[in-house]
N, C-alpha and C positions, 0 to 999 in steps of 0.2 A: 438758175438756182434750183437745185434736186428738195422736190416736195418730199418730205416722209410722209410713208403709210403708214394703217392703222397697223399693221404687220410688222414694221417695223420699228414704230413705238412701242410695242408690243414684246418684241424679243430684246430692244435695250431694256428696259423696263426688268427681264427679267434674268436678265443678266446677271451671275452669282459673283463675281469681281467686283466690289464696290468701288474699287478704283475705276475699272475697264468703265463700268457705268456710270458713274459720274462724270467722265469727261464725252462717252457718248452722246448722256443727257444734253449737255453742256452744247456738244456740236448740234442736234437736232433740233433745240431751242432759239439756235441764231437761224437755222436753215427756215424753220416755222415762220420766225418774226422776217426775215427775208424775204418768203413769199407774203407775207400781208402787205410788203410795202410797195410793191406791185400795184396795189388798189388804194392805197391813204396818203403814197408821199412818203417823204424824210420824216416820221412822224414816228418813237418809239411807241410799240406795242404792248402788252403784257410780256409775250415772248422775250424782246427785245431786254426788259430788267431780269428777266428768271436766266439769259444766259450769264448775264456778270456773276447773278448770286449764286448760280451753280457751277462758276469755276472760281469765284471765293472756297464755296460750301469744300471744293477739291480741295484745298491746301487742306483744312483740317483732316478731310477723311482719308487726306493721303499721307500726314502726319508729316508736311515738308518743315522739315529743321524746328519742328516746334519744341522737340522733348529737349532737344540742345540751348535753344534759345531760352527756354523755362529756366532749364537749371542754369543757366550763366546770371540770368535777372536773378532767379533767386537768393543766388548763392549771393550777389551782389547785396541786396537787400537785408540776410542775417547774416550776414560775415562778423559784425559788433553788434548783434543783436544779444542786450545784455543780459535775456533769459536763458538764449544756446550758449552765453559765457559761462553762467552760473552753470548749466547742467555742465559742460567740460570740465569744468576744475570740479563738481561733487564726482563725477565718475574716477577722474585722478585718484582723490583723495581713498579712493575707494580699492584703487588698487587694479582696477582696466587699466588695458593696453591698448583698447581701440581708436584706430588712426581715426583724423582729422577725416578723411577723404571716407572711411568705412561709417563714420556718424551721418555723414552728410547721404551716402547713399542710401541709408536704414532711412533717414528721419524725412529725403523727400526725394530721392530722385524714384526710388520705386511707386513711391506716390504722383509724383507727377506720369510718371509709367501709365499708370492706374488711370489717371483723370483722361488722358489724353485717348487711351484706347475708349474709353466710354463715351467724351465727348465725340467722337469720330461714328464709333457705330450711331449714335445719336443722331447727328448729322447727316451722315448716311441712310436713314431708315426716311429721315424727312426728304431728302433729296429725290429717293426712287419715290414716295409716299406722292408726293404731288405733281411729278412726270407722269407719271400711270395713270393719272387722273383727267387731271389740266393737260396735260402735253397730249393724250390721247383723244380729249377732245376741243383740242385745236387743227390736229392733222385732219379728225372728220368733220371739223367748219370749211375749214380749206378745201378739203376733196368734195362739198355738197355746194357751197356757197361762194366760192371765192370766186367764181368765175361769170357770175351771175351779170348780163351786160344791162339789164334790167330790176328796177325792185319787184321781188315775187312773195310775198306774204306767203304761199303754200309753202315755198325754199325753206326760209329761216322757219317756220312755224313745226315743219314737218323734222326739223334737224332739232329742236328744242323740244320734244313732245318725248324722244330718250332719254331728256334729263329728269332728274329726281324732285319732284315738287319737294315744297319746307325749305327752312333755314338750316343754314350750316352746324357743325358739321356732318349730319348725314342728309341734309336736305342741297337740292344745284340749284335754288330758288337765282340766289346773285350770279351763277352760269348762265342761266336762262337770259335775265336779263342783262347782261354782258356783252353774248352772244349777240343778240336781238340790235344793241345800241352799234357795235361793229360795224353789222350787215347794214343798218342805219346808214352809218358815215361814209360807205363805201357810195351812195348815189347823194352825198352831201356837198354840193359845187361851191359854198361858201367855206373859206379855208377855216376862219375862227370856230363855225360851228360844227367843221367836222374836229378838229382837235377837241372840243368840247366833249363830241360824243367819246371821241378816243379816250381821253383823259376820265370822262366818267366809267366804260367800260373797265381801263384798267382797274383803276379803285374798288369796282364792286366784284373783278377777280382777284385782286388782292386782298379783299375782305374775306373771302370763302378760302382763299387758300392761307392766311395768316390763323384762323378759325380753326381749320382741319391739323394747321401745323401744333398748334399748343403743346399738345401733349412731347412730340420732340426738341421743341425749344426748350422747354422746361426742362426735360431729361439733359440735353448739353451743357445748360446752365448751374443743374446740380450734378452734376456728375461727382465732382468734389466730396458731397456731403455723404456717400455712399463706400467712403475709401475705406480700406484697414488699417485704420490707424492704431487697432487693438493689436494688429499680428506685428506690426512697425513696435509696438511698445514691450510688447513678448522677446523677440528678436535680441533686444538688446538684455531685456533679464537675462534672455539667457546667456549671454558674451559675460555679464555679471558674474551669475550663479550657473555653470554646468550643470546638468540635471545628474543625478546618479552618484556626482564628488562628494564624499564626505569631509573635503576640505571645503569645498564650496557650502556645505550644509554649516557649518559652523564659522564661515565668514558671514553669513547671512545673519545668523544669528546674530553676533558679535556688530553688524551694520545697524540691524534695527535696535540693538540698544541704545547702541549712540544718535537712533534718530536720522541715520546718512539716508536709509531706505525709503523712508517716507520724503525725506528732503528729494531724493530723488524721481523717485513716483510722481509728486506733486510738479517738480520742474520738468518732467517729459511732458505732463499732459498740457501745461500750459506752451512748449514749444510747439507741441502736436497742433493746439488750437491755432497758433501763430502759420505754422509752414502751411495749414490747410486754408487759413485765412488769405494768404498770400496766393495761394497757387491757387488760389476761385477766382481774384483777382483779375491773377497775369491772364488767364484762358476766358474769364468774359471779356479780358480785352481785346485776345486776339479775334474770337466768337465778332465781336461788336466792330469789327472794321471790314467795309466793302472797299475795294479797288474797282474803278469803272476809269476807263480813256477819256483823256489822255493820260494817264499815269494820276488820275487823282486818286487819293486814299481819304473818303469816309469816316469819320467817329462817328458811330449810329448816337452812342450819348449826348454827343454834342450837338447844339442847333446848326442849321445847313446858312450857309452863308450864300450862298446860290440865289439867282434872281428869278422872280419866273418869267418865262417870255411873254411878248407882249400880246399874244393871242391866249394867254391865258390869265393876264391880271385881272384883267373885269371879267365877270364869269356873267353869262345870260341863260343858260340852261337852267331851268327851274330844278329835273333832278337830280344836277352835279351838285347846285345849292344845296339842298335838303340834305345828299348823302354826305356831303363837306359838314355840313352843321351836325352830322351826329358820331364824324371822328375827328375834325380837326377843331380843338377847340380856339386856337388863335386863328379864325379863317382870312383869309388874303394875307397873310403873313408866315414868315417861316420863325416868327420867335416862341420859344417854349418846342421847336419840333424836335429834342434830343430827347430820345429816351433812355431815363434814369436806369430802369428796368426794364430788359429789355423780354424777360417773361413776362411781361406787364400787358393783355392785348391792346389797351387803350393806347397805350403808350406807344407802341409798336405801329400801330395805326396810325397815328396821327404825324410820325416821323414818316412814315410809307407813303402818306397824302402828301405831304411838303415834295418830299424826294422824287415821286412820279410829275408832279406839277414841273418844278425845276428842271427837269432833266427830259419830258419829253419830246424836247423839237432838237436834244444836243444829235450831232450827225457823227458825233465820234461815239457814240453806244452802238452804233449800225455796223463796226469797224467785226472783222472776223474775229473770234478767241484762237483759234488756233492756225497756223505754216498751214498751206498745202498740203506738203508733204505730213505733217502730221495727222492731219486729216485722212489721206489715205492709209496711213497704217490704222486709225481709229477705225475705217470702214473692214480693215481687212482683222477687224477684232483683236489688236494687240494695244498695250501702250506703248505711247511714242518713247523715244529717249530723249533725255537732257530735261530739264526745268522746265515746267509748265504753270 
């Protein structure tokens, strides 16, 4: 399995295609966690979870069939919605010609338009955001300490002295000790207690990279509340009233006497409230689902039904305890692990502890994200063709 360099982390990373780079990311991620397993076994890494979420993270930032599948739900969902009834029959009454298919693109597919390009660069800015970070220093744990046939306290100690003392997010304090717990388990001949330390490392890199993420999860999850829904409301006055008519000036008039004007002003805003209500909805839902092999699909919201293995029910590490007891607040159990909110850190935490527990001795996470042959067109810097 081909180790990546710092160099080569280094120019994915800063790769202007968000696309191109996000499934590089994606490939470089399994290639990382592939060489750790080398030294710990069939035993998921951090790497090992950051490759599924960063060919998740690709379907949004590649915008696969989402704008499509938004407006089909949508459209499904206020087809007899009885506030868009009422605005069609006041616009009638009113004397528009605006088709069915012309309302429906004014009032949400350019809005979902909107949401979907914002959620994507969102997604996208976290995705390069914590490969350039984490990914760039897991290639130099692997190029200084992976191959270590011996423990050497100088190794790891001299490799953690470039990290950044403090807490997240501008401190690598939970790098540090990540790193440290790794190189650990790597001369750890009892199996439970090296999954321990494994299982603890992950956690306190997913702390520091959950920390650092904040500010893009947030931005994915509001992307919605940022729409124009004032130029969507303009739009339609003006299919109403043509600006410059002096037949239009006097229909206007003749509207607000009778009250149609404000009847209508009032029922757009409250559809507005509806379609953008809706379309936050459908995109935290699509946001809030992982795919991980065999073909299972994740609701981050909902609790994990997953068992955890049996090297890791009873837990003896004193500081997987401690860090367990200050995110997970159901510990040894996965009930309560969905997160309501998933801009929520706690929340997001404590689904992330369940989820790493559960899932890191499965051997189908080890499985490749992408063909061969796609693989080599990713090296030779194109995107592949067909679905990914």
């Amino acid at each position: 399995m081909h180790l990546p360099t710092l160099d080569e982390v280094e120019t994915i990373a800063s790769e202007n295609d968000p696309v191109l780079r996000n499934l590089q990311i994606t490939q470089c991620y399994h290639e990382l966690s592939a060489a750790f397993l080398e030294r710990t076994g069939p035993l998921a890494n951090w790497c090992t979870f950051a490759t599924w979420a960063s060919r998740q993270a690709g379907q949004t930032i590649r915008k696969e069939d989402l704008k499509r599948t938004l407006e089909a739900e949508l459209s499904a969902r206020l087809r007899n919605d009885s506030t868009l009834v009422l605005l069609t029959s006041l616009l009638k009454e009113m004397g528009t010609h605006i088709k069915t298919e012309e309302l429906e693109h004014l009032l949400w597919k350019k809005i979902i338009t909107q949401s979907i390009e914002r959620s994507s660069e969102a997604v996208a800015r976290g995705n390069q955001k914590v490969f350039e970070e984490i990914g760039y220093e897991f290639a130099r744990f692997e190029g200084t300490c992976l191959n270590d046939l011996i423990y050497k306290p100088e190794s790891i100690e001299t490799f953690c002295q470039k990290l950044r003392i403090g807490l997240p997010p501008e401190g690598q304090q939970y790098l540090q000790q990540a790193f440290t717990h790794y190189y650990e388990s790597f001369f750890e001949t009892d199996f439970q207690k090296k999954a321990e330390l494994q299982l603890l490392a992950n956690l306190e890199i997913g702390f520091h990279e959950q920390t650092r993420l904040q500010p893009e999860i947030q931005a994915s999850l509001e992307s919605v509340l940022l729409l124009d829904t004032e130029g969507v409301k303009q739009r339609i006055q003006e299919i109403l009233f043509p600006a410059g008519s002096l037949t239009s000036y006097f229909r206007m008039l003749v509207q607000k006497m009778l009250g149609r004007k404000a009847a209508v002003e009032q029922t757009l805003d409250d559809v507005m409230q509806r379609v953008v209500g809706e379309i936050r909805l459908l995109i935290t839902s699509h946001l809030l689902t992982l795919m991980v092999p065999p073909n299972v699909r994740l609701r981050l919201g909902q609790d994990l039904t997953s068992l955890f293995p049996e090297n890791l029910r009873s837990l003896s590490n004193e500081r997987l305890r401690i860090l367990l007891a200050q995110i997970d607040p159901t510990l040894d159990s996965v009930r309560e692990s969905g997160a309501l909110d998933w801009a929520n850190l706690p929340e997001r935490l404590h689904f992330i502890a369940d989820f790493f527990r559960c899932y890191q001795e499965s051997v189908e996470l080890l499985e490749a994200p992408f063909t061969a042959l796609e693989v080599q067109t990713l090296k030779q810097g194109r995107v592949p063709q067909g679905r990914l």
